[in-house]
N, C-alpha and C positions, 0 to 999 in steps of 0.2 A: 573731749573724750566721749564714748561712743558705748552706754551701756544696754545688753537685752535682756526685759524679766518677763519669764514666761507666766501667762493669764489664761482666767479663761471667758467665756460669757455664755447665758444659758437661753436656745432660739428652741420655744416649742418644749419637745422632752429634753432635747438634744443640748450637749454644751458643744461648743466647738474653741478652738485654741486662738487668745489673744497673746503677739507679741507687743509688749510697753516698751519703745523703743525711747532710750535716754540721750539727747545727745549734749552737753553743756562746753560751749566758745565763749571768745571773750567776749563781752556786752552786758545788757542791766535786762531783757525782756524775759521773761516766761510765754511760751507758746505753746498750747496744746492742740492738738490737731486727732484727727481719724475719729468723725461723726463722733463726739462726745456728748451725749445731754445734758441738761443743763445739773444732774445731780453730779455730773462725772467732772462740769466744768469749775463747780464750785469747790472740787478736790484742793485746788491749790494752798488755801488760808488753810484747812484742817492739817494739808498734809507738814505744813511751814511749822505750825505751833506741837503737832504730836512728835517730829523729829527736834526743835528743838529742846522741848519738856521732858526729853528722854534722853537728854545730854549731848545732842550729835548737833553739828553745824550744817546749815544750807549752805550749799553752791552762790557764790555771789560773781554769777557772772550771767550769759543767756542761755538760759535753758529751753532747749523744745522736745517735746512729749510727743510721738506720734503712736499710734494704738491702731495695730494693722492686723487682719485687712479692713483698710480704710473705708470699706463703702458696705461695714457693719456697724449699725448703728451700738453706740455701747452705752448700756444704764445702768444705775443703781452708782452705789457706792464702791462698789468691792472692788475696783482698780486702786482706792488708797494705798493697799499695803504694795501691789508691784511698783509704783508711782513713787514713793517713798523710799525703796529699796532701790531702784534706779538709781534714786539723788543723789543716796546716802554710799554707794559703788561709786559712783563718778568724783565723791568728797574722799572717797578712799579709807571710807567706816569700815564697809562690807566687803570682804573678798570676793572677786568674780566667780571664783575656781567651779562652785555648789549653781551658780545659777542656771546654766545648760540643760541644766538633770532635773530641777525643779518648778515646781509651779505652786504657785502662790496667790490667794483671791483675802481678801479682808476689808473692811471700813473700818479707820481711826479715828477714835476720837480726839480732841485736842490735849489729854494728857499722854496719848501714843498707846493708851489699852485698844482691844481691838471687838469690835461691836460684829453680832451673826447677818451673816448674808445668807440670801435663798438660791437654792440648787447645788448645794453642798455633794448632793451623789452623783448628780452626773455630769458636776467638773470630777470627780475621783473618778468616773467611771472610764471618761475620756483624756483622762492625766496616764493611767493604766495603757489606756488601748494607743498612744502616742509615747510610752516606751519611759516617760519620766518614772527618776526612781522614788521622788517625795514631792508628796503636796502640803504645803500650808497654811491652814484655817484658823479663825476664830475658835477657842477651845471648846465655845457653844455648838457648833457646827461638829466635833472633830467625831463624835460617836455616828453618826448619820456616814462621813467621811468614809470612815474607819472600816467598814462593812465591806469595802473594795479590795481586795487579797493582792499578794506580791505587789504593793505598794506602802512606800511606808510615808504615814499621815503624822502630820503635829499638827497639835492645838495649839495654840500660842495666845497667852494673855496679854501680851502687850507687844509692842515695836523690837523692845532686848531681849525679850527671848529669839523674836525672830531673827535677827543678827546673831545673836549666841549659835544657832543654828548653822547657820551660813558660814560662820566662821570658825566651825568646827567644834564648837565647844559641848558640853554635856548637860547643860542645865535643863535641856525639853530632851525627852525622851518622845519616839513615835510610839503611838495609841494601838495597841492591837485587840481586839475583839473577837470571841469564838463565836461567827457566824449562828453556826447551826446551833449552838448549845441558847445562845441569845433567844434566835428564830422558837426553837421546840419549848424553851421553859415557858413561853407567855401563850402560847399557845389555845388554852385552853382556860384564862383566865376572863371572866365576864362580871358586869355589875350586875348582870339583871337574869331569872333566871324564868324559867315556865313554872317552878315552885309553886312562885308564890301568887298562881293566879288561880284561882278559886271560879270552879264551872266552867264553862265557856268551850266545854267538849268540844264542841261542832266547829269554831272557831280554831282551837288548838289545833283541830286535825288536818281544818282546809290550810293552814299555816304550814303544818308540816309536810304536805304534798307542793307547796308551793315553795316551800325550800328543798325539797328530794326534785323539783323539774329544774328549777331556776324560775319559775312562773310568777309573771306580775301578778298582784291579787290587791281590789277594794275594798275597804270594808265602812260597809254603813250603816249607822246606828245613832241611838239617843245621846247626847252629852255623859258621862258620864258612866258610861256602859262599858267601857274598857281597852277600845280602838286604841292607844296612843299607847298602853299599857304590854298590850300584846305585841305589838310593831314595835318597840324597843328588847324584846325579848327573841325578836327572828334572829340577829346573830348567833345569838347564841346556841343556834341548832343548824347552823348553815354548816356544810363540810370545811374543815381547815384548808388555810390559805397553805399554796404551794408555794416553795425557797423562788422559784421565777414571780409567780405571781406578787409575793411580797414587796420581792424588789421593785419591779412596777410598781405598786401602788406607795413605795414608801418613796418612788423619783418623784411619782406625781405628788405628793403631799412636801416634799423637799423645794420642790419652785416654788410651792404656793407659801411656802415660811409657816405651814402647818404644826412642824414635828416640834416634839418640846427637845430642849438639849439630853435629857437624856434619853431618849431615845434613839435606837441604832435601827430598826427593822419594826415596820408596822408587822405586827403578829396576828389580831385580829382582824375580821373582815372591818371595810368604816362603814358607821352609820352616819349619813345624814339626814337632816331635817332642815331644809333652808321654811324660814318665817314665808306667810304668804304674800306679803309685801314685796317681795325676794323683785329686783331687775330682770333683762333678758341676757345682758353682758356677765351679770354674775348666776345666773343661773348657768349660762350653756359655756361660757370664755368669754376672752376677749379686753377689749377695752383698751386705752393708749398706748399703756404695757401689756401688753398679753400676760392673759394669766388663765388658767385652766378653771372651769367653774364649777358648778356644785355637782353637777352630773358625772364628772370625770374625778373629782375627792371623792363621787360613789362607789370608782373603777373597782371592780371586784366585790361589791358591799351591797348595802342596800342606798336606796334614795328614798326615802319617807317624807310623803307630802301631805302634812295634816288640817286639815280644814281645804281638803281641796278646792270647793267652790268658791270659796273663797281669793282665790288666786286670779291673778289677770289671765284674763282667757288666751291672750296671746303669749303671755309666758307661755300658758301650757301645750298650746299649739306647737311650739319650740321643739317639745319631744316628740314627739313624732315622728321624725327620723331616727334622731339616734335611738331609739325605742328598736328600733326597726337593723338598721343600720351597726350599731353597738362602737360606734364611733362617731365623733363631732368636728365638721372643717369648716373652718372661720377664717374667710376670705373678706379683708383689709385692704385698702389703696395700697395702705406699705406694707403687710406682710398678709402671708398666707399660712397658719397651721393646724394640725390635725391634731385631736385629746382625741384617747382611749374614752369611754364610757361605758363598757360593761357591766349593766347593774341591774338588779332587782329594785321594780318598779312597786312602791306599796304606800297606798292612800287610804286615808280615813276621811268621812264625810258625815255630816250631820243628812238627815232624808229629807230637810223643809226647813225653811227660815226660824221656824221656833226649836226645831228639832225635836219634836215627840210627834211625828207622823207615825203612824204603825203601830206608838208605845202602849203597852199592855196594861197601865194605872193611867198616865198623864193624859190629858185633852189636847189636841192638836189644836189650834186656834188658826191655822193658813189655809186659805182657799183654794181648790182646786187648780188655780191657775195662779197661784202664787208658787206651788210645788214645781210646778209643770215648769215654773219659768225657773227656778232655783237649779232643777235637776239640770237645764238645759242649760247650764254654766257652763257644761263638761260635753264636749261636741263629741258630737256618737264614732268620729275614725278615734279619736283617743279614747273613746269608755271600751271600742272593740278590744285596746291593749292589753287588755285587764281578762287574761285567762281567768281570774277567779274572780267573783263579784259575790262578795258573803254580805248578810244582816246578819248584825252584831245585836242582840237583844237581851234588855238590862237584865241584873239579876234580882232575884227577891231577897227579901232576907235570910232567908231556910240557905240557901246557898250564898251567901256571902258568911253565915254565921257559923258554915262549917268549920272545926277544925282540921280533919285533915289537907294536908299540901296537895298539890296534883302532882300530876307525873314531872319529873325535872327534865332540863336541858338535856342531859348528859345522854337519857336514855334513847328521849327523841331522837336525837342528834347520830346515832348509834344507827338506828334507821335511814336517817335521810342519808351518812355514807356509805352504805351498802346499797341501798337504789342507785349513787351517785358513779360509783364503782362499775354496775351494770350498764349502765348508758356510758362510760368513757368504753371501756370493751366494745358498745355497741356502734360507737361513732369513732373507732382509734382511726378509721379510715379514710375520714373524710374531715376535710381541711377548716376548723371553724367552727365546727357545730362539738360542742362538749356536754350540754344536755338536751334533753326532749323540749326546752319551751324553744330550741333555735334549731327542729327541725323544717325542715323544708317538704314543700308538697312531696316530691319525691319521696324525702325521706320518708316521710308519712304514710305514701303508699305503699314501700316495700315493711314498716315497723309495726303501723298502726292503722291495718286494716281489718274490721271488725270481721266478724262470720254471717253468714247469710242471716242467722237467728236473731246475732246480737243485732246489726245493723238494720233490721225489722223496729228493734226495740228504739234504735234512734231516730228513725224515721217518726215514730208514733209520736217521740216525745217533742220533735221540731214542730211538728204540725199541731200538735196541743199548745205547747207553747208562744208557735209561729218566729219560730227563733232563725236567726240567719247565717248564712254562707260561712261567714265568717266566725260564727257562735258556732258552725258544724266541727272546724277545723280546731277550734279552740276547745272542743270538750273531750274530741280525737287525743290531742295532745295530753289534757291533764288525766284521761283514760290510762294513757300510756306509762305515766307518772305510778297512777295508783298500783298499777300491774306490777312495776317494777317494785314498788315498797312490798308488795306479797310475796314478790320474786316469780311472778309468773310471765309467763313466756308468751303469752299471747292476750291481747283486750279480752276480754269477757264480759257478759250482761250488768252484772256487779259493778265492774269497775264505770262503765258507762252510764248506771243509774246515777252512783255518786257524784260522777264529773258530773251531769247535767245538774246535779243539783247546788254544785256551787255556782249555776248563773241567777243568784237574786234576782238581779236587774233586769235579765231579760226574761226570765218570766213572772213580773210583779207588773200592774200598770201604776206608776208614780201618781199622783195626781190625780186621777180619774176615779 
């Protein structure tokens, strides 16, 4: 007998449609075929013990498995439940009538419960766009699932529900979820806020322009001064994620087995923070199984990288592209794929091995050319990244001892999406660019070109500071930023004194 359960497997973002073809004749072998690895080939012993633990008998004749098309490789676990449901059709458990119209992904365990797999959204996504009318998952999985419209998802806790399913019965009910009401209520929920940070004015502010561009920003300072503090409070003022953008970010956090079960829709921008220890494979993707890395779990968010000198210099060389790029392709002997990576790039660094170079009470104890070598961790095409380069400098007591709160997220944030507002109107016409830090020379010249007056005033301050080409375009940009949070229509001297003043770095000599 000759049965087909429809699967799926997840390449890159994309899932694409496994059929598990069953066929069982007379003889004693088990044969699995179509590129299985070796997690897929140890299916057989789970799938034996979870159907019979669940009251159903194996086929006692030869069985062969083939998992087409053949010449995709297939991993993980989550062929057990089609693999299973084959058997238990051809033993004449399970009706065939429902399998056509269905698809079906899960790992069993040996008592026939059913264990979460990753890529939950975009096998629903691609069960939908190939016309099946039900998918069913692991119950862990089924909110993530569920998020996919005119399709209808079950969760299934064990092997009998899933049969219960299949053959009509009522026990599992499909999962339905109100997208948008999900999506809008978390919206605006955060652990961390700008409240509760005391002082740091000048730091808060270059923060909040560097969230109204999209602008990557450094910040370097003493231990203890507030860097890690402040950079876990940048979401919280970043404009809200769009119903598309969501979903992107909540497929990619779905392959990487990120999402908790209950979650359906990431609502929040994500932050990360990979340790500095961090690999190249998990940093950017990759690895035997591909998997999407820290830069693309940024997609949409921030990437906060703290202690940056601290980081292998060749890790950090990695972004560089996708910095640039806002995309990452990771080309394999055996495969080829592309991660999104669109993120706001934000670093904290200590200024010198002991870190109290510059500090206003502590003694620096590093030699001129202990600095010089520290600073030079961070190769100068990646420190150009960094539109905004702030000192972060500690506070006193008088200001740490204040009681009042500072200004909150909510207010900030209020600002950065009306800036943010004005640059999508500003760029609706051009494919890609959605704020000022991804304008292009072009763009630049026709946006942010100063006036004969103002552009006097930048010239003085290059050549004072002897700042470069690329420091010109880069303070043009967060110019253009600050203009928009005023809501003005054109660069002005103002706004270009400030931009030049978030380059610390290149007008400070480190070391010397």
């Amino acid at each position: 007998m000759l049965v087909k359960v429809n699967s799926s497997a997840v390449q890159g973002l994309e899932a694409i449609a496994v059929t598990v073809e069953v066929n069982v004749v007379a003889g004693v072998r088990f044969v699995l075929v179509g590129l299985p690895d070796n997690a897929v080939k140890e299916s057989h012993e789970r799938i034996m013990a979870a159907v019979q633990n669940s009251g159903y008998s194996m086929p006692l004749r030869q069985v062969t498995i083939n998992m087409a098309p053949a010449d995709v490789k297939k991993e993980g676990s989550g062929y057990d439940l089609p693999m299973a449901i084959g058997l238990m059709t051809a033993e004449g458990s399970v009706s065939p009538q429902l399998l056509p119209t269905t698809m079906m992904v899960g790992e069993l365990s040996l008592d026939g419960s059913l264990q979460p797999i990753r890529g939950a959204l975009p096998i629903a996504i691609k069960a939908r766009e190939m016309g099946f009318e039900r998918l069913i998952v692991p119950v862990q999985n089924v909110r993530e699932a569920a998020v996919v419209n005119r399709l209808k998802v079950y969760g299934a806790h064990n092997l009998n529900e899933v049969v219960d399913v299949l053959n009509g019965g009522s026990m599992l009910q499909p999962t339905e979820i109100d997208t948008r009401k999900e999506f809008y209520d978390h919206q605006s929920h955060f652990d961390y806020d700008f409240a509760d940070v005391k002082g740091q004015e000048f730091v808060k502010r270059a923060l909040e322009v560097a969230a109204a561009g999209g602008h990557n920003v450094v910040m370097v300072g003493a231990p203890g001064s507030g860097k890690s503090m402040l950079a876990k409070r940048l979401p919280s003022i970043l404009p809200p994620l769009s119903l598309s953008e969501s979903l992107e970010t909540t497929q990619i956090h779905s392959i990487s087995g990120c999402l908790k079960s209950d979650t359906s829709l990431i609502a929040t921008r994500p932050f990360r923070s990979p340790h500095h220890t961090i690999s190249q494979a998990a940093l950017v993707g990759g690895g035997i199984n591909p998997q999407p890395g820290e830069i693309s779990l940024a997609h949409n968010g921030v990437l906060f990288a703290d202690e940056l000198a601290e980081f292998n210099r060749n890790v950090l060389e990695l972004l560089r592209q996708p910095l640039e790029d806002r995309v990452i392709s990771i080309a394999r002997t055996k495969y080829s794929i592309t991660y999104p990576c669109n993120f706001m790039f934000v670093a904290a660094m200590n200024p010198c091995p002991c870190g109290y170079y510059n500090h206003p009470l502590k003694h620096c104890v590093c030699t001129p050319g202990q600095i010089t070598k520290y600073m030079n961790r961070i190769s100068g095409p990646l420190m150009d990244r960094f539109d905004l380069q702030i000192e972060v400098v500690p506070l006193t007591f008088e200001q740490l001892h204040q009681s009042a709160p500072g200004e909150s997220s909510a207010s900030i944030r209020e600002r950065v999406i009306a800036a943010r507002k004005i640059q999508e109107e500003r760029y609706k016409d051009y494919k890609g660019i959605h704020c000022n830090a991804q304008m292009t020379p072009a763009l630049m010249r026709e946006f942010a070109t100063p006036s004969p007056a103002d552009a006097e005033l930048l010239r003085q301050a290059m050549n004072r500071f002897q700042l470069s080409a690329r420091a010109y375009d880069r303070i043009l940009r967060v110019a253009r930023t600050i203009a928009d949070l005023e809501g003005s229509p054109n660069i002005q001297g103002n706004h270009i004194a400030e931009a030049v003043g978030y380059r610390n770095m290149d007008r400070s000599s480190w070391g010397e």
